[in-house]
C-alpha atoms as a printed R data frame, in Angstrom:
    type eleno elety resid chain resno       x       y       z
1   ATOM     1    CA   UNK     A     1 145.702 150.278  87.417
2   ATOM     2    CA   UNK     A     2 148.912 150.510  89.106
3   ATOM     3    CA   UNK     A     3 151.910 147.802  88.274
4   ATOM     4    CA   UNK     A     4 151.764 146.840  92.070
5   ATOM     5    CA   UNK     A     5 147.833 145.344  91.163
6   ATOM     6    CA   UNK     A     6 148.971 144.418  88.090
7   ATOM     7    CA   UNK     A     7 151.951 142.224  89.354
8   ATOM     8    CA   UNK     A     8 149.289 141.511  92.284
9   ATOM     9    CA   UNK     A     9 146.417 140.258  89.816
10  ATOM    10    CA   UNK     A    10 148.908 137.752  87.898
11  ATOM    11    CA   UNK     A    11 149.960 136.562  91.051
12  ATOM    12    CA   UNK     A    12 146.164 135.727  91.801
13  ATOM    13    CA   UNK     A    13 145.694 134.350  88.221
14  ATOM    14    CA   UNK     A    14 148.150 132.118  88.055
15  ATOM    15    CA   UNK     A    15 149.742 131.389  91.510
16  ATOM    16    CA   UNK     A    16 146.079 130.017  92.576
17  ATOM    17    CA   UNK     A    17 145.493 127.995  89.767
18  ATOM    18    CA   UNK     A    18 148.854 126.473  89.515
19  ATOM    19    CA   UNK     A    19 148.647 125.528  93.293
20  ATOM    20    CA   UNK     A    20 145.796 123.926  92.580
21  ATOM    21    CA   UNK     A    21 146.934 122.302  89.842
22  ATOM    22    CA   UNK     A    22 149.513 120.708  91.808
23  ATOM    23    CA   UNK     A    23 147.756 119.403  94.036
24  ATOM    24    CA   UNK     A    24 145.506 117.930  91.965
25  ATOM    25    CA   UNK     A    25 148.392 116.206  89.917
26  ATOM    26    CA   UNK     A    26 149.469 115.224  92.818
27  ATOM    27    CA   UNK     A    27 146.362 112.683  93.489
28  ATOM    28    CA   UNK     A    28 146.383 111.791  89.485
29  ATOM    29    CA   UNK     A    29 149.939 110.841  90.197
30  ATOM    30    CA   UNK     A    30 149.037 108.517  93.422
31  ATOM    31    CA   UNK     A    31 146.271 106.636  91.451
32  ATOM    32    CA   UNK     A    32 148.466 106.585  88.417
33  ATOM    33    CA   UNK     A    33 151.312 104.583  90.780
34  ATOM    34    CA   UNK     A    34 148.582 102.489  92.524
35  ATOM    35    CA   UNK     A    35 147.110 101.099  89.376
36  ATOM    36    CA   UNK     A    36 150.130 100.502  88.001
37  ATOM    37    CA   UNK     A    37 152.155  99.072  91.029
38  ATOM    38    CA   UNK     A    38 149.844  98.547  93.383
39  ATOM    39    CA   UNK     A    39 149.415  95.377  95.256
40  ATOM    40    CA   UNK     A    40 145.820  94.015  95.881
41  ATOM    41    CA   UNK     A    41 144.120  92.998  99.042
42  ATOM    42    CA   UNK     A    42 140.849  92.000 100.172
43  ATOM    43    CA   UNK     A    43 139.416  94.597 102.803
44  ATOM    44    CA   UNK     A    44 135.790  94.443 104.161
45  ATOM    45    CA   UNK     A    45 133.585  97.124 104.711
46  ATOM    46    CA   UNK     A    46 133.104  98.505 108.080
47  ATOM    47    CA   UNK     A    47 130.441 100.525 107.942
48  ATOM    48    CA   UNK     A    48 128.166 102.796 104.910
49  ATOM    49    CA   UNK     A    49 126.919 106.538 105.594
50  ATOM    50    CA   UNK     A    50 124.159 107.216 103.239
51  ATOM    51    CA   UNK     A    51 124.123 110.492 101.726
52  ATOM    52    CA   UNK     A    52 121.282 112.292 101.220
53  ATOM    53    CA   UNK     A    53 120.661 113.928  97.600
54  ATOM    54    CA   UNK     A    54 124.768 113.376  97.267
55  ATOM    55    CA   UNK     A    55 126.941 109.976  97.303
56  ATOM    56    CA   UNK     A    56 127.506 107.417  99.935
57  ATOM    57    CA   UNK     A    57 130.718 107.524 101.655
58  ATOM    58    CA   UNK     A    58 131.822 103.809 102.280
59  ATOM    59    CA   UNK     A    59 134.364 103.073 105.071
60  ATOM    60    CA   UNK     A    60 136.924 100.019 104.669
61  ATOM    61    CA   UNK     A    61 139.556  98.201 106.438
62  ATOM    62    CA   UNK     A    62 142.431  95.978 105.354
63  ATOM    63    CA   UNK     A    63 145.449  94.320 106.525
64  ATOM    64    CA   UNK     A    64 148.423  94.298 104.051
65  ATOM    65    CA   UNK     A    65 150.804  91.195 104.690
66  ATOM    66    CA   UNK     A    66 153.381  93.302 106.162
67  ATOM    67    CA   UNK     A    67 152.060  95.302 108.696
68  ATOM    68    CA   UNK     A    68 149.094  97.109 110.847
69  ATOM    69    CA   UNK     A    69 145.593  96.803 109.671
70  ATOM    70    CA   UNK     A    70 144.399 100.026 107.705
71  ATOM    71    CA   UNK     A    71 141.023 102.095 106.417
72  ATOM    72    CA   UNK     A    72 140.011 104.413 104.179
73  ATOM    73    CA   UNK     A    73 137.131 105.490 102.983
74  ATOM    74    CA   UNK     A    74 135.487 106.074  99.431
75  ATOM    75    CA   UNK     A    75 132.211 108.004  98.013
76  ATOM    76    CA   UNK     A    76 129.841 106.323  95.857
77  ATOM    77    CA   UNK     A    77 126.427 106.135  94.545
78  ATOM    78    CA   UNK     A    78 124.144 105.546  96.848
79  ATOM    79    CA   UNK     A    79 122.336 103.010  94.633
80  ATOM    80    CA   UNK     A    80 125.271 101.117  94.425
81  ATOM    81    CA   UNK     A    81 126.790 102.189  98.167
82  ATOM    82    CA   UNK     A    82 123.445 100.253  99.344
83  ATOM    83    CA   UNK     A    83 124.132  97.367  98.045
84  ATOM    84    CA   UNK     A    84 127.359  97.108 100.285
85  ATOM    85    CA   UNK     A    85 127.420  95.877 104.015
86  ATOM    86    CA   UNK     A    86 129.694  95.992 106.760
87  ATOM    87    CA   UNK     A    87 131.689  92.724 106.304
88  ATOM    88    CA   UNK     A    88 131.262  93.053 102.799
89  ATOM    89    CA   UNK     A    89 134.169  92.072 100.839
90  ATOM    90    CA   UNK     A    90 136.239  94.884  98.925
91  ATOM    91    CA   UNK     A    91 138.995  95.171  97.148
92  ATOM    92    CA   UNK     A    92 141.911  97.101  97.877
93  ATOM    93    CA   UNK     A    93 145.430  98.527  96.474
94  ATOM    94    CA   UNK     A    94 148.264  99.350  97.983
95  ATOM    95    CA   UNK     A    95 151.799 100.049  97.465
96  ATOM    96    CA   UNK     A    96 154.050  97.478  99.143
97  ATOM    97    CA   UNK     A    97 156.405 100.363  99.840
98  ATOM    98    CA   UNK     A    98 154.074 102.352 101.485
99  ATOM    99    CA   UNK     A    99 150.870 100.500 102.244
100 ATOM   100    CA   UNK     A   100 149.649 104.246 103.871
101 ATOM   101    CA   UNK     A   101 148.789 105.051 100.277
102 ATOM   102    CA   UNK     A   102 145.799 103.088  99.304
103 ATOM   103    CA   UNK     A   103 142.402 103.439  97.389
104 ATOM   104    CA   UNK     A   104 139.307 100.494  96.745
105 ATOM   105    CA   UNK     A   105 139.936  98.844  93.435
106 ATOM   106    CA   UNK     A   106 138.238 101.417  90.447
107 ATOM   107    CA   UNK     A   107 137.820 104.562  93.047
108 ATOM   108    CA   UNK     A   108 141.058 106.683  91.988
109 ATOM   109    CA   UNK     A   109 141.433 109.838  90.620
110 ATOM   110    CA   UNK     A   110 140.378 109.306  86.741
111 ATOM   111    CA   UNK     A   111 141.964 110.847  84.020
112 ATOM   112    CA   UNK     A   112 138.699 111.939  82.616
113 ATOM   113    CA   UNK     A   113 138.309 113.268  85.899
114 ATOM   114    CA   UNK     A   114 140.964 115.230  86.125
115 ATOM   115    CA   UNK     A   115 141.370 116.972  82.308
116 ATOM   116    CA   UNK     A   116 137.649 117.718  83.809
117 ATOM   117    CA   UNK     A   117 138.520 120.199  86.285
118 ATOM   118    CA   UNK     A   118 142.182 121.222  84.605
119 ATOM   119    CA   UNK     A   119 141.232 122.124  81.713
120 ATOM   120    CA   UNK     A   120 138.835 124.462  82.742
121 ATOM   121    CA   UNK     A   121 140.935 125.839  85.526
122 ATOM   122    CA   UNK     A   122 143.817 126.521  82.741
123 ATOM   123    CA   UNK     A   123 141.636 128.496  80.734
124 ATOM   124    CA   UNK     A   124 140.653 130.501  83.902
125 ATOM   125    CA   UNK     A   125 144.147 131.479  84.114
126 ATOM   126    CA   UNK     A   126 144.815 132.076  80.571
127 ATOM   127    CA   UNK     A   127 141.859 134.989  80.199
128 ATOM   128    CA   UNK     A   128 142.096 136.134  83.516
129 ATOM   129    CA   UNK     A   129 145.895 137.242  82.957
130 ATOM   130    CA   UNK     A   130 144.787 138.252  78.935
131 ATOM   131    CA   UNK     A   131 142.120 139.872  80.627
132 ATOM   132    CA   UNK     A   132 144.093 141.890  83.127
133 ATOM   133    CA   UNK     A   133 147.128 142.633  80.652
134 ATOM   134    CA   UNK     A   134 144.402 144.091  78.347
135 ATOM   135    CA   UNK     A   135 143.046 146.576  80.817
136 ATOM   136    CA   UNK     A   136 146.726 147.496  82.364
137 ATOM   137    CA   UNK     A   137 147.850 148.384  78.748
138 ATOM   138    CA   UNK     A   138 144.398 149.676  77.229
139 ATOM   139    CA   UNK     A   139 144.053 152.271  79.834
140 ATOM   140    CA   UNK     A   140 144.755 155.862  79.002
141 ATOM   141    CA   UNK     A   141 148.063 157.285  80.408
C-alpha cells in the first residue's frame, strides 16, 4: 500500500464519518434548543400519508403569533398516525427567533436516538483507520 492510499483511506475513514457526525449533531442540537426554548403552538393536521410496511408521514400547519402560517411534516406509526385527521389538533414548537425551525411536540431528534447511530459510526472509524494503519505498517518492505 502506497502512503498516497494510505493518507487516501484515513481520509475516507474519518472525513466521512465526521461529516456525518456533524450533521447529525447538528439536528440533536436543533431539538436540544427547541425543547428547551421553544415556544408552543397549536397546529392542525393537514393531511396523513399512510405508509405501507414503514411509518406514516403526518403533514401539519401552524401560525406562530408573529408571522406567516407554516408546515412541516413528521413520521410516525401508522397505528398511531391513523388515529390523526386533517383538522386534528397538534402541537407545535418553535423558536420565537426563528419560527422556520420547528418540530410537533415529542418528534425531535432523541438522544437515545442519536448515541444510536454515533456510537456505532465512531467505532466504524476507529477500526477502519486501526485497520488500515495495521496493514500499511504490517506489510513487508
Amino acid at each position: 500500500m502506497s502512503l498516497t492510499t494510505l493518507l487516501c483511506m484515513l481520509a475516507v475513514f474519518t472525513g466521512a464519518p465526521a461529516l456525518f457526525l456533524a450533521v447529525l449533531s447538528r439536528y440533536r442540537r436543533m431539538t436540544v434548543q427547541l425543547e428547551e426554548r421553544g415556544l408552543r403552538a397549536q397546529g392542525t393536521v393537514v393531511r396523513v400519508n399512510e405508509g405501507r410496511g414503514k411509518p406514516s408521514t403526518v403533514h401539519y400547519a401552524f401560525r406562530p403569533p408573529e408571522g406567516p402560517e407554516l408546515s412541516g411534516k413528521f413520521d410516525e406509526a401508522t397505528s398511531e398516525a391513523s388515529k390523526r385527521n386533517p383538522g386534528s389538533p397538534v402541537e407545535v414548537l418553535y423558536l420565537e427567533e426563528a419560527p422556520e425551525h420547528h418540530m410537533a411536540v415529542g418528534m425531535g431528534f432523541t438522544r437515545g436516538l442519536y448515541l444510536m447511530v454515533a456510537v456505532p459510526l465512531v467505532f466504524f472509524a476507529i477500526f477502519g483507520v486501526l485497520s488500515v494503519l495495521h496493514a500499511y505498517f504490517s506489510q513487508p518492505k
